[in-house]
PDB file as gemmi writes it, atoms N, CA and C in Angstrom:
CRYST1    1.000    1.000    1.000  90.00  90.00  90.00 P 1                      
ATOM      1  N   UNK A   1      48.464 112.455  58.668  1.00  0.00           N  
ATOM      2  CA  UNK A   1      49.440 111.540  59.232  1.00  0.00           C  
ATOM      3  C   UNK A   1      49.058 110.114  58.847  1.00  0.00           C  
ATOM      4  N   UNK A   2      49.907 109.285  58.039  1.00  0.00           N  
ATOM      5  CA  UNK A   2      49.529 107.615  58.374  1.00  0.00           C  
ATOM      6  C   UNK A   2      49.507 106.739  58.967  1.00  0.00           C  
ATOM      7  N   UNK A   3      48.702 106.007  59.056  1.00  0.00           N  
ATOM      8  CA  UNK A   3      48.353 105.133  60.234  1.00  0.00           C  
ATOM      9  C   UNK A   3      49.267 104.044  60.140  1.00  0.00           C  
ATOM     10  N   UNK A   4      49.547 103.641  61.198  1.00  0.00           N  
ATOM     11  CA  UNK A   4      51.065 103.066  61.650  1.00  0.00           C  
ATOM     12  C   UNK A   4      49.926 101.355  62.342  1.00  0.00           C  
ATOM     13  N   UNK A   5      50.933 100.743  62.079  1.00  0.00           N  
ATOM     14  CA  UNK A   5      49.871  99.474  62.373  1.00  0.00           C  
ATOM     15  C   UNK A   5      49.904  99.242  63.864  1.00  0.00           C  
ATOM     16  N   UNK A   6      50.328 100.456  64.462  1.00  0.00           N  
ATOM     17  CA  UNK A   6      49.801  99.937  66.155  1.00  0.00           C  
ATOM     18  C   UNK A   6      48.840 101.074  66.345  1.00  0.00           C  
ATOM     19  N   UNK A   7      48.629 101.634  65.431  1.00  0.00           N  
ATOM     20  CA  UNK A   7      47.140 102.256  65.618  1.00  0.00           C  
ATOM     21  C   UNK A   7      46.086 101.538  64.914  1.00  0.00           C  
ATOM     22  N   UNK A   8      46.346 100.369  63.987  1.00  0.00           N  
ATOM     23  CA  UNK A   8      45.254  99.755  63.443  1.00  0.00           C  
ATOM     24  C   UNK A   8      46.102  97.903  63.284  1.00  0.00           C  
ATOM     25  N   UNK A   9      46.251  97.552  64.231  1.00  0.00           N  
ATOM     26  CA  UNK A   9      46.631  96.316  64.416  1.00  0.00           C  
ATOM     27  C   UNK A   9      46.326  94.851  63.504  1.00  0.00           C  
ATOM     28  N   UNK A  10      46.781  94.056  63.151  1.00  0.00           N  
ATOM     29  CA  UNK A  10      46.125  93.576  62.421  1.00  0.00           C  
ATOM     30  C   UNK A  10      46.634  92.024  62.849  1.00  0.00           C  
ATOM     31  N   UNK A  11      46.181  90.652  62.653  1.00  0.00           N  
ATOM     32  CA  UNK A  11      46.672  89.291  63.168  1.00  0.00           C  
ATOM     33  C   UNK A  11      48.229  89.096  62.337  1.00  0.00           C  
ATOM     34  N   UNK A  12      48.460  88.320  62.862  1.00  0.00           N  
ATOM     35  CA  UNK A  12      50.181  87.521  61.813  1.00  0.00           C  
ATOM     36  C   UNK A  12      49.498  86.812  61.314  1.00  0.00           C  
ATOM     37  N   UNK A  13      48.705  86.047  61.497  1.00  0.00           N  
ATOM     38  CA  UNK A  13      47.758  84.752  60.538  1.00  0.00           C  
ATOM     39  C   UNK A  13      46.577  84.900  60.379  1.00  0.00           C  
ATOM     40  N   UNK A  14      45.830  85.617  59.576  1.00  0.00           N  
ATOM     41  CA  UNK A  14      44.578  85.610  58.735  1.00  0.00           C  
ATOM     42  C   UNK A  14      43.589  84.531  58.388  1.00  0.00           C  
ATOM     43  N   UNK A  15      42.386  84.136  58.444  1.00  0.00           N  
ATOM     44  CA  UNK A  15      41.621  83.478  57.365  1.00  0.00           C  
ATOM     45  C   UNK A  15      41.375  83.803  55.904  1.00  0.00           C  
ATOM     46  N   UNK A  16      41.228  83.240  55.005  1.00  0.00           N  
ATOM     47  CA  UNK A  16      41.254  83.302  53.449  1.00  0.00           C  
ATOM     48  C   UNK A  16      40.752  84.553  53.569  1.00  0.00           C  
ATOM     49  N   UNK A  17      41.289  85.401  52.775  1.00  0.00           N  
ATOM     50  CA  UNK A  17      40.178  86.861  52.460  1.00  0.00           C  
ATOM     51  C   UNK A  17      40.156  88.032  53.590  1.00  0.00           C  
ATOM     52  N   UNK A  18      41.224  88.190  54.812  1.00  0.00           N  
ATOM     53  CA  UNK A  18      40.904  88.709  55.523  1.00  0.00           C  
ATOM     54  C   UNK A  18      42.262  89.191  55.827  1.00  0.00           C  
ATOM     55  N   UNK A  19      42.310  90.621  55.869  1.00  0.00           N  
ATOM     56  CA  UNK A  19      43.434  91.419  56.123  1.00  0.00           C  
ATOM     57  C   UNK A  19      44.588  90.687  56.938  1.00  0.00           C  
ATOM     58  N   UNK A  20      45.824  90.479  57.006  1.00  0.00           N  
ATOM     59  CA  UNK A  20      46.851  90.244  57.841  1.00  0.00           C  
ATOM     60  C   UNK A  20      48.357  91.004  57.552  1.00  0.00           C  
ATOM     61  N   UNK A  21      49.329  90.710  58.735  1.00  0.00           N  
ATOM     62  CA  UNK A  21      50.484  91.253  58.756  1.00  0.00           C  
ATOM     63  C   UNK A  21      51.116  90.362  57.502  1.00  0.00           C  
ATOM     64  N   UNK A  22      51.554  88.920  57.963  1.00  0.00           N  
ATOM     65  CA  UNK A  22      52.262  88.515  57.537  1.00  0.00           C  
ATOM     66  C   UNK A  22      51.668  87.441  56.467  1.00  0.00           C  
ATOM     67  N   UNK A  23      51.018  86.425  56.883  1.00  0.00           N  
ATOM     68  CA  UNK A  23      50.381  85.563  56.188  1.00  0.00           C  
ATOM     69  C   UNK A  23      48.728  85.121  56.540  1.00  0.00           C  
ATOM     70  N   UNK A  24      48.500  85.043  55.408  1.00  0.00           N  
ATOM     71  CA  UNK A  24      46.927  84.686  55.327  1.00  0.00           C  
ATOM     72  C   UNK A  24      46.762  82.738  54.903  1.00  0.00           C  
ATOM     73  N   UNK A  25      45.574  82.343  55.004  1.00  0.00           N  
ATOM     74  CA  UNK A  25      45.391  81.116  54.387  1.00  0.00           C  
ATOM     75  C   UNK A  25      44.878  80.886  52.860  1.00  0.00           C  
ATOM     76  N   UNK A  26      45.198  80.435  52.401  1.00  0.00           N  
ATOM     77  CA  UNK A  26      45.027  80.271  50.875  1.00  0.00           C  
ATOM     78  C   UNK A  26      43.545  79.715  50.433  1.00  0.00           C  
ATOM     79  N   UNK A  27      43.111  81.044  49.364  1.00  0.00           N  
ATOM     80  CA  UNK A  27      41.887  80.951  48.879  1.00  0.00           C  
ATOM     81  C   UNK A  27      41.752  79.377  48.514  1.00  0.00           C  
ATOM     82  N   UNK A  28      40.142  78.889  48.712  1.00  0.00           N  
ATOM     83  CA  UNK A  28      40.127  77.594  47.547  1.00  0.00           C  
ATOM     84  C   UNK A  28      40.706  76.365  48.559  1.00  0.00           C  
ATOM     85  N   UNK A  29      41.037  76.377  50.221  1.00  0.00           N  
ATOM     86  CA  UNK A  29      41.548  75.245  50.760  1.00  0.00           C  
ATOM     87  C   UNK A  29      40.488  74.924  51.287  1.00  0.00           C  
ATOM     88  N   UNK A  30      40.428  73.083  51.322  1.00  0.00           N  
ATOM     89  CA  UNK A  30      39.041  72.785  51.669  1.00  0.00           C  
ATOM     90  C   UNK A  30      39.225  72.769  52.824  1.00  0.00           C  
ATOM     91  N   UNK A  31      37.787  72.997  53.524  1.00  0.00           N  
ATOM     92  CA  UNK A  31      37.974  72.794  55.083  1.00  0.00           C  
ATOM     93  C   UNK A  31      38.173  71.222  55.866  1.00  0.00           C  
ATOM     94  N   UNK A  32      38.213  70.627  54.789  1.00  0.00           N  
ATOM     95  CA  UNK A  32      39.043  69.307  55.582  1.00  0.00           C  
ATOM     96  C   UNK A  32      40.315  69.751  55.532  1.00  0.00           C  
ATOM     97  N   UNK A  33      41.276  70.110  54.490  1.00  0.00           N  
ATOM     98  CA  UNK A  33      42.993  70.276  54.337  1.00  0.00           C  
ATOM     99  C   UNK A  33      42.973  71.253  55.638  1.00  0.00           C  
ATOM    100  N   UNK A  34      42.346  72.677  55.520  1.00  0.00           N  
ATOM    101  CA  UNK A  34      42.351  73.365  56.937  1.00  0.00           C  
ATOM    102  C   UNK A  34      42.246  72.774  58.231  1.00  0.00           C  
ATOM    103  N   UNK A  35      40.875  71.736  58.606  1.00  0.00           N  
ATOM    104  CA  UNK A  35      41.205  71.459  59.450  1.00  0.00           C  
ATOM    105  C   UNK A  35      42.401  70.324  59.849  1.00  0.00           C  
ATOM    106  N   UNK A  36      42.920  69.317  59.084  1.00  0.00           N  
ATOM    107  CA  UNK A  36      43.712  68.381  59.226  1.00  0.00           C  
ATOM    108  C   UNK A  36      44.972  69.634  59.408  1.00  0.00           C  
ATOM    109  N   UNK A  37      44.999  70.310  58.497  1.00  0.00           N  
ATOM    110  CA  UNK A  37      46.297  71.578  59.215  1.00  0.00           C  
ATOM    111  C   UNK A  37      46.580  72.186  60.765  1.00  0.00           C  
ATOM    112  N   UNK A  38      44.995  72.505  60.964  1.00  0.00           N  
ATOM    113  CA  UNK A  38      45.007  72.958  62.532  1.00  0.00           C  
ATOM    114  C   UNK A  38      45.136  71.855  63.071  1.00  0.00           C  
ATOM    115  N   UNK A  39      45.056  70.973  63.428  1.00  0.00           N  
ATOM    116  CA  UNK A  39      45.373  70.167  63.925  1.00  0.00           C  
ATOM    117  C   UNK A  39      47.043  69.396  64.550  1.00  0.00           C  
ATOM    118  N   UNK A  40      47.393  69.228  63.192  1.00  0.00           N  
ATOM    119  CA  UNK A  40      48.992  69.447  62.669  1.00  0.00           C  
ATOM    120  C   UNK A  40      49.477  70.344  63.533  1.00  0.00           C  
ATOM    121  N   UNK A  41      48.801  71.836  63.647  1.00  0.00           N  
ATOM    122  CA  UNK A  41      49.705  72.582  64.233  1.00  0.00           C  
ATOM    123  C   UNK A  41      49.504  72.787  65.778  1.00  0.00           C  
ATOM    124  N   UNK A  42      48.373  72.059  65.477  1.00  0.00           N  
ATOM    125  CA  UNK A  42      47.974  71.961  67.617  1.00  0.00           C  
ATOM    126  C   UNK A  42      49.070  70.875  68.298  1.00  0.00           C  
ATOM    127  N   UNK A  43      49.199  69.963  67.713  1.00  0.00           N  
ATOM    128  CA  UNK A  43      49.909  68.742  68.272  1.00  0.00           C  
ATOM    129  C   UNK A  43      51.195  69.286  68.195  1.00  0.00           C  
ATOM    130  N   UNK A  44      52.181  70.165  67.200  1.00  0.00           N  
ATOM    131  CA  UNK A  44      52.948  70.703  67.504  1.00  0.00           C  
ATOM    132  C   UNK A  44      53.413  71.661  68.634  1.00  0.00           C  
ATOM    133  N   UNK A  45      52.176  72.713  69.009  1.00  0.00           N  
ATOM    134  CA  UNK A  45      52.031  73.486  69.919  1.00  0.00           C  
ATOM    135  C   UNK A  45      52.187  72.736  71.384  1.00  0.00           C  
ATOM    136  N   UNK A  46      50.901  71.648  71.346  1.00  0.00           N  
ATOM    137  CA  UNK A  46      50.946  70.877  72.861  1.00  0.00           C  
ATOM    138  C   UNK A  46      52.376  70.191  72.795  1.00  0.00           C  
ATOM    139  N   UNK A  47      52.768  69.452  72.123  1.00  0.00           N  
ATOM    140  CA  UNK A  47      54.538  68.791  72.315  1.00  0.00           C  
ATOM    141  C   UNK A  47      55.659  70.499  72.786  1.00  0.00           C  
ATOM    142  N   UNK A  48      55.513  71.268  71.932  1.00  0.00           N  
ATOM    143  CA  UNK A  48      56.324  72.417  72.382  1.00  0.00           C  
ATOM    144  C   UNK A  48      55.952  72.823  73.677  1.00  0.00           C  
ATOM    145  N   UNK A  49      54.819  72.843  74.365  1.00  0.00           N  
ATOM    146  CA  UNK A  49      54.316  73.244  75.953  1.00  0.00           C  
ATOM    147  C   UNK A  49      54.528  72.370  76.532  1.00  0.00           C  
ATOM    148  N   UNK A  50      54.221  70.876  76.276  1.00  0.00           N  
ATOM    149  CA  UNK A  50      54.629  69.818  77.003  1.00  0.00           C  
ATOM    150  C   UNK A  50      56.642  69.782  77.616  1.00  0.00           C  
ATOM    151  N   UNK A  51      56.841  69.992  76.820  1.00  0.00           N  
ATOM    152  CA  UNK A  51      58.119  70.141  76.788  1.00  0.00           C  
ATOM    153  C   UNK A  51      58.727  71.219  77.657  1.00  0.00           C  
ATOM    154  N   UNK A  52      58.056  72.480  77.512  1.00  0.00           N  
ATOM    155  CA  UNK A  52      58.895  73.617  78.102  1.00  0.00           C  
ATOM    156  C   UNK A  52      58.134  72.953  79.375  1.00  0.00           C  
ATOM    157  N   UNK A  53      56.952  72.761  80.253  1.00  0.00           N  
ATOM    158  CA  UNK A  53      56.647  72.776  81.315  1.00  0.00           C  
ATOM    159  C   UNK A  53      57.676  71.830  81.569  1.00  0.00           C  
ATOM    160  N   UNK A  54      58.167  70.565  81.306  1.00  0.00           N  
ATOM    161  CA  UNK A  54      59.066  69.955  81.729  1.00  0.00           C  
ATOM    162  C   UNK A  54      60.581  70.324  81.842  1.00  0.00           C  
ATOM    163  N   UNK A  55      60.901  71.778  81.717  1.00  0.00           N  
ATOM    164  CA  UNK A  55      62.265  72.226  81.345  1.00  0.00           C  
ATOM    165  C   UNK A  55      61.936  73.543  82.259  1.00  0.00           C  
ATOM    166  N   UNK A  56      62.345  73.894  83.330  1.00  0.00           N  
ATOM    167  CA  UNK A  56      62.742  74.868  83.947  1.00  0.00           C  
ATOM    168  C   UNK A  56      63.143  75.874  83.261  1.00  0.00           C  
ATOM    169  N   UNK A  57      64.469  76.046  82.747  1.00  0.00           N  
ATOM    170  CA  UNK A  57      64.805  77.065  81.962  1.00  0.00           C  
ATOM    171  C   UNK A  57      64.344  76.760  80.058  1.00  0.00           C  
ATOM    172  N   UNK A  58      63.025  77.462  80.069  1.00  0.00           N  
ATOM    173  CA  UNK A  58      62.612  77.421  78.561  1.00  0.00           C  
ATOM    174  C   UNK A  58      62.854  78.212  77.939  1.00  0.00           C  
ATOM    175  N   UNK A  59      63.134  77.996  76.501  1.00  0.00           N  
ATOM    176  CA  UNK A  59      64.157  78.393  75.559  1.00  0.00           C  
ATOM    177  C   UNK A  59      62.616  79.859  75.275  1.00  0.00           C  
ATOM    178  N   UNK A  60      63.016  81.200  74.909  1.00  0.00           N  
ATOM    179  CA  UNK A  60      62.319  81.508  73.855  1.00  0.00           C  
ATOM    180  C   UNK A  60      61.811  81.708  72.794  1.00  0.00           C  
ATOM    181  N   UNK A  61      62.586  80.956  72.264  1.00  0.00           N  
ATOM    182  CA  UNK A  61      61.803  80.751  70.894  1.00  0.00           C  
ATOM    183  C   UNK A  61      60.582  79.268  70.839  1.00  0.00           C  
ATOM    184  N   UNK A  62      60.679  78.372  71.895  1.00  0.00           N  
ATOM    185  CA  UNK A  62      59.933  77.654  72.098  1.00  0.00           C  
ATOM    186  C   UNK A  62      58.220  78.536  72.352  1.00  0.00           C  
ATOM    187  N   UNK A  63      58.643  79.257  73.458  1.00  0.00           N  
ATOM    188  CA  UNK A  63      57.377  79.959  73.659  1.00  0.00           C  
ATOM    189  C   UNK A  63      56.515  80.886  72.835  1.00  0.00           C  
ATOM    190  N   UNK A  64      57.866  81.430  71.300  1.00  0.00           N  
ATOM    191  CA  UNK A  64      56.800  82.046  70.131  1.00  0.00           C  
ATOM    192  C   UNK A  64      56.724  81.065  69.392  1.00  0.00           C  
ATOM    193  N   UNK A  65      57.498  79.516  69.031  1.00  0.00           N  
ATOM    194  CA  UNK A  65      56.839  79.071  68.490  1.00  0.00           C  
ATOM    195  C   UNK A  65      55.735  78.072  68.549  1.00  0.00           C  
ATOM    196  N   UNK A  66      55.410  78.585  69.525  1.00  0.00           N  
ATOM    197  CA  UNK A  66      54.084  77.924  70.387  1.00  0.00           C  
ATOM    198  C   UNK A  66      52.703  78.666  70.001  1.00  0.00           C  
ATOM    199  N   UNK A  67      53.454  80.120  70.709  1.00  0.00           N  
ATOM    200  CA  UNK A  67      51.926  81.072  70.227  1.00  0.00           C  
ATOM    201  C   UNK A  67      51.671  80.834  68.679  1.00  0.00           C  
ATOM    202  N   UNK A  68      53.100  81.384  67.525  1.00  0.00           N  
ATOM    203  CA  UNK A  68      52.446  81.221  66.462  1.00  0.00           C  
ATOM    204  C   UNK A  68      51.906  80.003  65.808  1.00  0.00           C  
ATOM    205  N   UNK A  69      52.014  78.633  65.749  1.00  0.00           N  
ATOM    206  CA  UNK A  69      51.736  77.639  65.649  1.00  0.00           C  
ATOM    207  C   UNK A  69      49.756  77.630  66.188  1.00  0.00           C  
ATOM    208  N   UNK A  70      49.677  77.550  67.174  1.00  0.00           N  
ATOM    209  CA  UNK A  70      48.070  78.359  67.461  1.00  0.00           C  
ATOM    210  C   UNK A  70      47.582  79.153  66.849  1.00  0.00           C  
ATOM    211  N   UNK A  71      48.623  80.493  66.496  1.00  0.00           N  
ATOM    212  CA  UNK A  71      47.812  81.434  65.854  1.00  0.00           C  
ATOM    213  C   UNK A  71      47.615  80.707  64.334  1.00  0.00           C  
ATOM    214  N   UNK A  72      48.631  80.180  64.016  1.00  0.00           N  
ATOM    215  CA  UNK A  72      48.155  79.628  62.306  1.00  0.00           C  
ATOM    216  C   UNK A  72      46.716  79.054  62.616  1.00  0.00           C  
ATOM    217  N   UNK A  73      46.518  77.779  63.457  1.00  0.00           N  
ATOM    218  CA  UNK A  73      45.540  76.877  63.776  1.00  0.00           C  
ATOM    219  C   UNK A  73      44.502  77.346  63.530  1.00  0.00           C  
ATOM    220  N   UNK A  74      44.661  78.883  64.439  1.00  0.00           N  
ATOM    221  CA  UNK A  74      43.174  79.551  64.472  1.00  0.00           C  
ATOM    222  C   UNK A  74      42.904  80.229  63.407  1.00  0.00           C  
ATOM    223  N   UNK A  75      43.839  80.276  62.274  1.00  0.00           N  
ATOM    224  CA  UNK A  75      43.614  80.984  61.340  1.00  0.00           C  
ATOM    225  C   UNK A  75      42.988  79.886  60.299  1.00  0.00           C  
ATOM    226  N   UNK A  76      43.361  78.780  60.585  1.00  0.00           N  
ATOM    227  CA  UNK A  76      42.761  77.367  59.606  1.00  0.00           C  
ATOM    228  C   UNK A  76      41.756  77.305  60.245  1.00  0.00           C  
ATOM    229  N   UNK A  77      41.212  77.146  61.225  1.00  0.00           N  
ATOM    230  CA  UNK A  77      39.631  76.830  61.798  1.00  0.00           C  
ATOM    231  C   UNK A  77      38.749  77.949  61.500  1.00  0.00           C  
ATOM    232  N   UNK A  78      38.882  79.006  61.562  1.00  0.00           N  
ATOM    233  CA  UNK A  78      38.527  80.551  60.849  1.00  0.00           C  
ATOM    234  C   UNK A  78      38.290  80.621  59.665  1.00  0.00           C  
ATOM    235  N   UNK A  79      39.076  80.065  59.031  1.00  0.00           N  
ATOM    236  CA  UNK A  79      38.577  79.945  57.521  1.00  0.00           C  
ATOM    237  C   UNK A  79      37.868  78.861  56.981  1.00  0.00           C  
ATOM    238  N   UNK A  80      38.058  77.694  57.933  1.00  0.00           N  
ATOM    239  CA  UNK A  80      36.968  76.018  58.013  1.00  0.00           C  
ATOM    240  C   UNK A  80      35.497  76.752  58.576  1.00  0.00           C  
ATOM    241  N   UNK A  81      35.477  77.577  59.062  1.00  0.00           N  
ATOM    242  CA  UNK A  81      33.979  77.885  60.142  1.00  0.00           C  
ATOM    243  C   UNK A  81      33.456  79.403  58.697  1.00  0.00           C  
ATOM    244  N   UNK A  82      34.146  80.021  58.184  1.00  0.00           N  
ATOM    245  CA  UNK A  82      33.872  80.750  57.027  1.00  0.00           C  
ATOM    246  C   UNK A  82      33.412  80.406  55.955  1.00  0.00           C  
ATOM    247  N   UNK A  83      34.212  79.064  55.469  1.00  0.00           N  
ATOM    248  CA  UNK A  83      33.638  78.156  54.626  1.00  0.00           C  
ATOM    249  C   UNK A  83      32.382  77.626  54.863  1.00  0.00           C  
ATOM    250  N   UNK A  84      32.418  77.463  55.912  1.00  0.00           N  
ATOM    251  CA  UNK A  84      30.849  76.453  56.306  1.00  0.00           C  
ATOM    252  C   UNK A  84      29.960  77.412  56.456  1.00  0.00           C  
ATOM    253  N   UNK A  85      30.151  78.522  56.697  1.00  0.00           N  
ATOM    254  CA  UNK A  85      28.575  79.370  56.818  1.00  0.00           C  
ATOM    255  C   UNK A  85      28.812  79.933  55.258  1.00  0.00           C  
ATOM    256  N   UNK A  86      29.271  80.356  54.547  1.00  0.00           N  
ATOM    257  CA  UNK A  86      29.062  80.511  53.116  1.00  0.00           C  
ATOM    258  C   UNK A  86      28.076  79.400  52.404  1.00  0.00           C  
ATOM    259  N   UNK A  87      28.295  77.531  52.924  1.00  0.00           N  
ATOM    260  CA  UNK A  87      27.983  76.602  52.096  1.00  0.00           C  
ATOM    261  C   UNK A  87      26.724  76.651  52.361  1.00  0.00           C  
ATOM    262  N   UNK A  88      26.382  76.962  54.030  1.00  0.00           N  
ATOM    263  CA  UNK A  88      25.103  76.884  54.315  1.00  0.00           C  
ATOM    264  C   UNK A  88      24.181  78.086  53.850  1.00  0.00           C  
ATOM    265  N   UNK A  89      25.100  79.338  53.748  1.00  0.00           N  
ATOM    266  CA  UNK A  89      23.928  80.530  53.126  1.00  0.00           C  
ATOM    267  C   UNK A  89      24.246  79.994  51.778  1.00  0.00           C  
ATOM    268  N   UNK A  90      24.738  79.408  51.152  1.00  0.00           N  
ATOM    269  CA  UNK A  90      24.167  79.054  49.482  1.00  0.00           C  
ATOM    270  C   UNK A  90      22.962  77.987  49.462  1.00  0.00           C  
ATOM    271  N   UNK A  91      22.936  77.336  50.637  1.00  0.00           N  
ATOM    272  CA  UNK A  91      21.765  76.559  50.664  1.00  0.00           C  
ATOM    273  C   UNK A  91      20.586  77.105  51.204  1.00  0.00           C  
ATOM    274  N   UNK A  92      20.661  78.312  51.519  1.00  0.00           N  
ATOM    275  CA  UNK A  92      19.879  78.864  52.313  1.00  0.00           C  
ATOM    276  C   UNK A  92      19.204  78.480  53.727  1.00  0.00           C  
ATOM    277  N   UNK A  93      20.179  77.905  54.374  1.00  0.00           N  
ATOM    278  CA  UNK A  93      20.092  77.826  55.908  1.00  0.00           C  
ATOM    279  C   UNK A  93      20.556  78.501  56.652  1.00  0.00           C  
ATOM    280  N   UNK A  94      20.074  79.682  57.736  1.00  0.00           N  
ATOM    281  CA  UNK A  94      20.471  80.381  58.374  1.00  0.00           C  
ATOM    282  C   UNK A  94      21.210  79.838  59.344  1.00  0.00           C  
ATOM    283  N   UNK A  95      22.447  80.762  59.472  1.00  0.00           N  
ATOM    284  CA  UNK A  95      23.353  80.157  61.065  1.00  0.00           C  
ATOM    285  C   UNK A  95      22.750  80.899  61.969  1.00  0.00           C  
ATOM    286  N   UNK A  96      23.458  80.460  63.338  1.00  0.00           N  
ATOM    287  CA  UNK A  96      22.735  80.887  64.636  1.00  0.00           C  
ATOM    288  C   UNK A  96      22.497  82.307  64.612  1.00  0.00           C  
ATOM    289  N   UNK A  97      23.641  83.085  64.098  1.00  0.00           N  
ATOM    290  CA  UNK A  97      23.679  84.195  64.429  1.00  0.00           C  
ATOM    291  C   UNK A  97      23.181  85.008  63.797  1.00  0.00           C  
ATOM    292  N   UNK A  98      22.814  84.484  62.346  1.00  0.00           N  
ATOM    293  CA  UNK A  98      21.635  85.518  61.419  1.00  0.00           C  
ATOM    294  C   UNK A  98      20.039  85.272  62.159  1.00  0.00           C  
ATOM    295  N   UNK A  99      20.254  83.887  62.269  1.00  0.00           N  
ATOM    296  CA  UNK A  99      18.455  83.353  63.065  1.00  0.00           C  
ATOM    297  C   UNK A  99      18.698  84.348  64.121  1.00  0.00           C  
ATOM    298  N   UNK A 100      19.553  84.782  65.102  1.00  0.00           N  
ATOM    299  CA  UNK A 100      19.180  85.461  66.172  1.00  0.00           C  
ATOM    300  C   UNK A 100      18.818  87.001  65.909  1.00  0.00           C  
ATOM    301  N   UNK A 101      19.968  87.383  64.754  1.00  0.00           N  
ATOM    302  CA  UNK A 101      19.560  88.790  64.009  1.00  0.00           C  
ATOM    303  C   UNK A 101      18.054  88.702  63.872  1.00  0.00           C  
ATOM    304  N   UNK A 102      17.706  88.010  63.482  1.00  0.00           N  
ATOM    305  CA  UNK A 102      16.100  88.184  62.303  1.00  0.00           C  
ATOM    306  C   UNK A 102      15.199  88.044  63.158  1.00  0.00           C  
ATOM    307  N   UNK A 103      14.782  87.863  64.702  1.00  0.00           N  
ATOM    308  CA  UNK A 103      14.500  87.740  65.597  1.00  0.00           C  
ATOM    309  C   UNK A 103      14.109  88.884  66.204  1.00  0.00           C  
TER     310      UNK A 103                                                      
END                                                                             
């Protein structure tokens, strides 16, 4: 039988290199463009929440395009925090979480 993606779930927004539904972030973006992106899409998100809390009857599409707007974000900071432990294991500095492995 094949596996149907609600038996193996997968994000709508990906980091570079990492399985997704719909869209991933593009190999090769520096983690400044990523983060100045998440960002971009946070300030969008808080104006869209700002907004519905001030509106009684909120629209729904405000409220998915709230979640997805975050979910991109987190998919740009994911791939900014991927980048950075790659730069540091080419320099050979362990991150926290290998130093705690090796421990």
């Amino acid at each position: 039988m094949a596996k149907t993606l609600a038996d193996n779930p997968l994000p709508f927004f990906a980091p570079a290199g990492a399985p997704t539904v719909y869209f991933s972030v593009r190999e090769g973006l520096t983690t400044d463009e990523a983060l100045e992106g998440a960002s971009l899409f946070l300030a969008g998100a808080g104006d869209l929440a700002m907004e519905a809390i001030g509106n009684n009857g909120t629209v729904e599409g405000q409220k998915w395009a709230t979640v997805y707007l975050v979910e991109m974000a987190k998919a740009l900071v994911d791939s900014a925090i991927l980048e950075m432990d790659r730069a540091r294991q080419a320099r050979g500095v362990m991150t926290e979480d290998a130093e705690g492995a090796a421990q």
